[in-house]
Kinemage of the C-alpha trace (Angstrom):
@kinemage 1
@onewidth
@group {chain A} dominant
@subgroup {mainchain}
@vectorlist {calphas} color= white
{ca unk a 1} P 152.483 -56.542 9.146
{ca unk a 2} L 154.053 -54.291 11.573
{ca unk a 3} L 153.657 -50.734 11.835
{ca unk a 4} L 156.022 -49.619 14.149
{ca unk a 5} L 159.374 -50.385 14.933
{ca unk a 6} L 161.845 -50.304 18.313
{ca unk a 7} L 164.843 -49.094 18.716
{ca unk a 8} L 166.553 -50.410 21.266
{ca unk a 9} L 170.464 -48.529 22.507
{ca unk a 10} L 172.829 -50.391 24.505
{ca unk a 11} L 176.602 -49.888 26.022
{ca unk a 12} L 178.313 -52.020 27.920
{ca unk a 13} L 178.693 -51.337 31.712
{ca unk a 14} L 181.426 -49.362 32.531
{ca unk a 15} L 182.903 -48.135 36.291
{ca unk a 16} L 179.515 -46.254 36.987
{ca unk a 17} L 175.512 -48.055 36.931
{ca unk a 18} L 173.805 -45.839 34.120
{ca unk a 19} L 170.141 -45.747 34.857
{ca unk a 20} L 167.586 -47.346 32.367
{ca unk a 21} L 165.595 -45.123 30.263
{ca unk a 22} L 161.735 -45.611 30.113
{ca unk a 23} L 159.495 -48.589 31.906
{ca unk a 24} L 159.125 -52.334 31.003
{ca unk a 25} L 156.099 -51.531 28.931
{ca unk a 26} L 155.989 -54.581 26.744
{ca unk a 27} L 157.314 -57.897 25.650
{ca unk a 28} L 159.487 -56.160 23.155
{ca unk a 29} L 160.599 -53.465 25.701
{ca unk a 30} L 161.154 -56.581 28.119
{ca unk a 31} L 163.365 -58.214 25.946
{ca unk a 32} L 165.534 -55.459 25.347
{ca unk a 33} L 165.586 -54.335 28.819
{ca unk a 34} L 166.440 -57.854 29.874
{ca unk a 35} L 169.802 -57.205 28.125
{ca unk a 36} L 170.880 -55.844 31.976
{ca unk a 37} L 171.022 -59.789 33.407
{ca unk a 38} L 174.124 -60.385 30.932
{ca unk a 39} L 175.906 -57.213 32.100
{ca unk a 40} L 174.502 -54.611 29.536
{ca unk a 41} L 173.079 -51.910 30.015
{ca unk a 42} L 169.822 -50.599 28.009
{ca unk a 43} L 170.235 -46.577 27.338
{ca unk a 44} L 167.500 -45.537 25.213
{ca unk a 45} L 163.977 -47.033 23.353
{ca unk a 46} L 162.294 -45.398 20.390
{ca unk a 47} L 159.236 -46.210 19.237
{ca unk a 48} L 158.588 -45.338 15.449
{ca unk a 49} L 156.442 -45.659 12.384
{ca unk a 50} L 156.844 -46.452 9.161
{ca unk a 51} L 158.877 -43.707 7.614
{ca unk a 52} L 162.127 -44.417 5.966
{ca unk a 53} L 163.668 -41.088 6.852
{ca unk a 54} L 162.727 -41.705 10.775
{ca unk a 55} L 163.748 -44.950 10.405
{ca unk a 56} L 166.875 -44.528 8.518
{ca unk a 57} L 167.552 -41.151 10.837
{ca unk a 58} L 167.138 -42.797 14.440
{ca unk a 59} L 169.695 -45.636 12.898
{ca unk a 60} L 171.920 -43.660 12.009
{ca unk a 61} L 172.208 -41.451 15.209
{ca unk a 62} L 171.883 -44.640 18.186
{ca unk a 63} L 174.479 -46.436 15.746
{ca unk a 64} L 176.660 -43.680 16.133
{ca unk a 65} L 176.309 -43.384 19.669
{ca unk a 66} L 175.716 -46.128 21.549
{ca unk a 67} L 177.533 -49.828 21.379
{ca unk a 68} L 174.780 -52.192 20.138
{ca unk a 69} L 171.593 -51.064 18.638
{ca unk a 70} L 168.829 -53.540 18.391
{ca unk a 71} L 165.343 -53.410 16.100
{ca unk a 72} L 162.448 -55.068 16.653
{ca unk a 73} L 159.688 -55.228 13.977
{ca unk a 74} L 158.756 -54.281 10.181
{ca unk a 75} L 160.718 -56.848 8.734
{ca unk a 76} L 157.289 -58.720 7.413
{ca unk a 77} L 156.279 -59.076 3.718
{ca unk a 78} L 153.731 -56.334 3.693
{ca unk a 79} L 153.747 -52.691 2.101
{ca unk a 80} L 154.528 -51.131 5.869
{ca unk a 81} L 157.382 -53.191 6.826
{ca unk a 82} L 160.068 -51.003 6.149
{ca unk a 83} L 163.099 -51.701 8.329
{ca unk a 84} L 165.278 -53.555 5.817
{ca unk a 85} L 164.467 -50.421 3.682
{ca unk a 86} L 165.105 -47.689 6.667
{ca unk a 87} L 168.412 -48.955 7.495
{ca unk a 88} L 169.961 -49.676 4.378
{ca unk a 89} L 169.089 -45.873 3.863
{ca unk a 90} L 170.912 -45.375 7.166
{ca unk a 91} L 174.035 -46.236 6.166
{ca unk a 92} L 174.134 -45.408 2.186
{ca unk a 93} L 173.315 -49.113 1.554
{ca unk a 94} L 170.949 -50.759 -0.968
{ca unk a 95} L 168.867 -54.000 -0.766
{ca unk a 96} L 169.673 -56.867 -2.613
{ca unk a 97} L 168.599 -60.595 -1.862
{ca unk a 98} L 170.225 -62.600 0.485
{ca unk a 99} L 171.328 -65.987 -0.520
{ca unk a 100} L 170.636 -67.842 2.603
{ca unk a 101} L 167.193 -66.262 3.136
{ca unk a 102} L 166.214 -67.057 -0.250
{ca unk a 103} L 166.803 -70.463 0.150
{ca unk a 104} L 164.776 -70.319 3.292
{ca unk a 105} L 162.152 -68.361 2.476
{ca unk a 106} L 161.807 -70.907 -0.926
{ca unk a 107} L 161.675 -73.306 1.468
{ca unk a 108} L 159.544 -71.618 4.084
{ca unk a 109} L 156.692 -70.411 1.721
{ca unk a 110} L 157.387 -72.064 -1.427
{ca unk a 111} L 158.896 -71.078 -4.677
{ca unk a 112} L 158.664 -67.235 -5.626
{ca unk a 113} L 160.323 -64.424 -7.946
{ca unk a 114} L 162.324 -61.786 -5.844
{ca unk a 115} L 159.623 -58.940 -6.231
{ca unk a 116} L 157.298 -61.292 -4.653
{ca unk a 117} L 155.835 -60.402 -0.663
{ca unk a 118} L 157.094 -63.984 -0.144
{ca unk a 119} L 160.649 -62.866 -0.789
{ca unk a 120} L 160.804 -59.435 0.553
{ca unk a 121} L 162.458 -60.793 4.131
{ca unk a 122} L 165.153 -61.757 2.029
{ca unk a 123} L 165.896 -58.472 0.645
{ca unk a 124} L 168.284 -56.530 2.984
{ca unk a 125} L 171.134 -54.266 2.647
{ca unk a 126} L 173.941 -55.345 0.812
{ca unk a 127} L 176.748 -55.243 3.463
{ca unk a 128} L 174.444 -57.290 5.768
{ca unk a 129} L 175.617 -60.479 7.527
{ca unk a 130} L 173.335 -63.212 8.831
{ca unk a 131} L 174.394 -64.894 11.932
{ca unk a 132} L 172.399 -67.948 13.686
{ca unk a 133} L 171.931 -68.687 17.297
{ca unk a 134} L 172.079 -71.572 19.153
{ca unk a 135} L 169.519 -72.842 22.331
{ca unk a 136} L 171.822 -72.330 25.575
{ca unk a 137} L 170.638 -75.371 26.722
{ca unk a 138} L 169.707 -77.353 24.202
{ca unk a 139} L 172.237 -76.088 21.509
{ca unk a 140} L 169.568 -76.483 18.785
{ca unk a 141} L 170.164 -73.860 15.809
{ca unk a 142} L 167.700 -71.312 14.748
{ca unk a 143} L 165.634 -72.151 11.903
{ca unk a 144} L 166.238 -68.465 10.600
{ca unk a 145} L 169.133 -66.539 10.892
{ca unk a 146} L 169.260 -62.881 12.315
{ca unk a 147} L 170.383 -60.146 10.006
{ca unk a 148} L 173.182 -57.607 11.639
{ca unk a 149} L 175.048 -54.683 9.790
{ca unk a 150} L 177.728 -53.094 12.226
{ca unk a 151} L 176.492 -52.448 15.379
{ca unk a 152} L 172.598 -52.935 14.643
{ca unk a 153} L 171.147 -56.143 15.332
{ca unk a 154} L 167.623 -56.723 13.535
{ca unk a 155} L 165.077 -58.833 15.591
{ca unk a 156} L 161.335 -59.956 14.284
{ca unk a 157} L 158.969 -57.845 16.190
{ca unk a 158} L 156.272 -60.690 16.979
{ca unk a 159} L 156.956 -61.332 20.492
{ca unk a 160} L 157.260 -65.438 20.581
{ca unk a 161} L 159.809 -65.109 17.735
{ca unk a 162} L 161.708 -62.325 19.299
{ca unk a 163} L 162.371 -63.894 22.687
{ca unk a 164} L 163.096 -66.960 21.284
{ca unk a 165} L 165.605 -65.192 19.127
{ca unk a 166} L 167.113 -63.378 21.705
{ca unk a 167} L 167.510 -65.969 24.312
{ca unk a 168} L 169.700 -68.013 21.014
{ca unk a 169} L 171.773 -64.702 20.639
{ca unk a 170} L 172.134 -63.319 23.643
{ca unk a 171} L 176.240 -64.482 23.311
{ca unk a 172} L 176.479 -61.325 21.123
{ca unk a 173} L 175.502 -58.242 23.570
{ca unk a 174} L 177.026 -60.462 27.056
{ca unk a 175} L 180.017 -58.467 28.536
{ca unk a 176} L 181.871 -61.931 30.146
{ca unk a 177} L 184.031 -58.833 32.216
{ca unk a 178} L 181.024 -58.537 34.265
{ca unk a 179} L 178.938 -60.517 36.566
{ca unk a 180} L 175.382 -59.002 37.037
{ca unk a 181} L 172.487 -59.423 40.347
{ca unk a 182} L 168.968 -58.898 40.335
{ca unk a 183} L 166.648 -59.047 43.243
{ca unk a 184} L 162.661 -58.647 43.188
{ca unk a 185} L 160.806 -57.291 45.714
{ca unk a 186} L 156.790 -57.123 45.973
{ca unk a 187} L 155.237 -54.714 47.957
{ca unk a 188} L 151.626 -54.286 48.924
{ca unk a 189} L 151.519 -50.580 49.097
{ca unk a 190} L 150.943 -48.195 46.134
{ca unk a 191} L 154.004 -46.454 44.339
{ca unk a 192} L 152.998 -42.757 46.198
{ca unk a 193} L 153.252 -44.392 49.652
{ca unk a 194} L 156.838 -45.479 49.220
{ca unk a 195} L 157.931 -42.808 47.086
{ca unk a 196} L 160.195 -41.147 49.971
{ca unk a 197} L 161.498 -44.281 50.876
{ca unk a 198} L 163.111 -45.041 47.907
{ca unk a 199} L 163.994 -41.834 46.950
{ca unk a 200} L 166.119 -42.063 50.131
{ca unk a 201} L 167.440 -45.865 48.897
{ca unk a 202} L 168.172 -44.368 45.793
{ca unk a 203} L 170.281 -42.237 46.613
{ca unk a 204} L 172.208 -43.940 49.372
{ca unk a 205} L 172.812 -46.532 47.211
{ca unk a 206} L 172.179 -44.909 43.507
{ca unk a 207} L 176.285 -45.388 42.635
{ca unk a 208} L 176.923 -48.709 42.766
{ca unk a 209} L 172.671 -50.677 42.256
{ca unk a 210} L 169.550 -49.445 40.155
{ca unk a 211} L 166.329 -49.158 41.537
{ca unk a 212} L 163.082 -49.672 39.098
{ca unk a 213} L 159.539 -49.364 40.489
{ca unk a 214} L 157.169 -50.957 39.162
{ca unk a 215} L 153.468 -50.569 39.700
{ca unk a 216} L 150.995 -53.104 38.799
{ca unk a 217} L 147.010 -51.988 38.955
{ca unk a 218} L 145.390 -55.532 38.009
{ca unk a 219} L 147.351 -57.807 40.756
{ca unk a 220} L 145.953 -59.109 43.820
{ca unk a 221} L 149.356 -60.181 45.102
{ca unk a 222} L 150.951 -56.902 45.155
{ca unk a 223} L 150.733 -53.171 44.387
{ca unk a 224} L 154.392 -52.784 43.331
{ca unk a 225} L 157.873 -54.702 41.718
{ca unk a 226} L 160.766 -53.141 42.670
{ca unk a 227} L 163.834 -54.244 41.038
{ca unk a 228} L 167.097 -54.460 42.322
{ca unk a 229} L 170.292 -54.596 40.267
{ca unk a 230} L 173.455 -54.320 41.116
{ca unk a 231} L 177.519 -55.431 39.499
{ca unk a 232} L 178.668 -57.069 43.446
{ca unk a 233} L 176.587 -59.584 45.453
{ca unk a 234} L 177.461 -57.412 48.485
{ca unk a 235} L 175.634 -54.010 47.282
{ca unk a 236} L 172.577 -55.726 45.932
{ca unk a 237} L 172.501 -57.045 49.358
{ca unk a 238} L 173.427 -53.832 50.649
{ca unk a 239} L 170.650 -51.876 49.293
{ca unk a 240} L 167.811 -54.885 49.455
{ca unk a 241} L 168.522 -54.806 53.384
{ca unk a 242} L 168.228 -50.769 53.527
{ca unk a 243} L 165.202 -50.968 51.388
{ca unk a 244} L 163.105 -54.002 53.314
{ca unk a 245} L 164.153 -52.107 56.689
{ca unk a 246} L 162.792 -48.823 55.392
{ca unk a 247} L 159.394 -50.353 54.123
{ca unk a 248} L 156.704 -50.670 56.641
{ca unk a 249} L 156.510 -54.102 58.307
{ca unk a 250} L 154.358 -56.663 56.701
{ca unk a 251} L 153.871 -55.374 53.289
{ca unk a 252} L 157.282 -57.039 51.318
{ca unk a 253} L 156.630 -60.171 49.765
């Protein structure tokens, strides 16, 4: 169903505000980068086919390096949904079925050997653990569990099911050491007008709050998002009060 798969590579914030790598380029990309509001940072995003050495290769190197590694995608019952496959390979596991997805993917499609397409998101590596989320707000359980082995956390890559997942399990990546701010500011100006100026923010304030920029072609509102974020109250505000200043008059929103 899915023929490619993200890789998402996380580590916790430590003294220093790492940069993020790559743009907000879509709803899987926004999920992972929206791992900064609960004080993590995202590090790196691959974007991969369906190849189990690739797979099982790229696996094997961001679990090594970085603190949480999340997937998104190829975890559907067709031929080209290979994740299960990749990272068992990635860590010198096999697949074998699950018990508890089994049970819900008897009850989810219907009865069914274990070669069946119906069964194969219950087939995943054998040292897998399945761990359910809960609503923050409404503390309603996931239907479906997620499937984690060490640090790598495998998400469904249709984007209503992954947010929804993420928002359940977002307990697992939070760093409760830190508090995290993020500010939003709109500006009616294209992204070459106002390079300078925040080339100059950037680096007044590049040590303690990131600065993404954001340009949008389609909206009538505004030309560019620039995002603020920041570990203090006081240098988000800081750095939001440098930047507005520095902007010409009448085009922040």
């Amino acid at each position: 169903m899915n023929r490619f798969s993200r890789i998402s590579a996380c580590k916790r914030l430590k003294i220093t505000v790492n940069h993020i790598v790559g743009r907000r380029m879509s709803t899987n990309n926004e999920c992972s980068a929206g791992i900064i509001v609960i004080g993590v940072k995202v590090k790196k995003i691959s974007v991969i086919g369906d190849d189990l050495d690739t797979i099982a290769r790229e696996v094997s190197l961001f679990s090594k390096s970085f603190t949480h590694v999340i997937t998104t995608g190829g975890i559907g019952p067709t031929h080209d949904d290979k994740t299960f496959e990749g990272i068992a390979k990635a860590f010198d596991d096999v697949l074998e079925p699950n018990p508890v997805l089994v049970e819900l993917c008897k009850e989810y499609f219907g009865p069914a050997s274990l070669d069946s397409p119906k069964m194969k998101l219950a087939m995943v590596p054998k040292s897998a653990t399945t761990v359910y989320g809960y609503h923050p707000e409404t503390g309603q359980k996931n239907k479906f569990p997620l499937v984690t082995i060490k640090n790598v956390y495998i998400f469904p890559g249709v984007p209503q099911l992954l947010e929804r997942s993420f928002v359940t399990l977002e307990h697992l990546f939070k760093n409760p050491s830190k508090d995290f701010y993020t500010r939003e500011i709109y500006v009616d100006k294209d992204e070459v007008s106002i390079a300078d100026i925040l080339n100059t923010v950037d680096s007044k304030h590049n040590n303690t709050v990131i600065l993404g920029s954001y340009p949008d072609f389609n909206n009538s509102y505004y030309k560019v998002k620039l995002v603020l974020e920041s570990e203090t109250k006081k240098d988000l505000d800081d750095a939001c009060q440098t930047l507005t200043e520095s902007l010409p008059k009448g085009k922040c929103k």
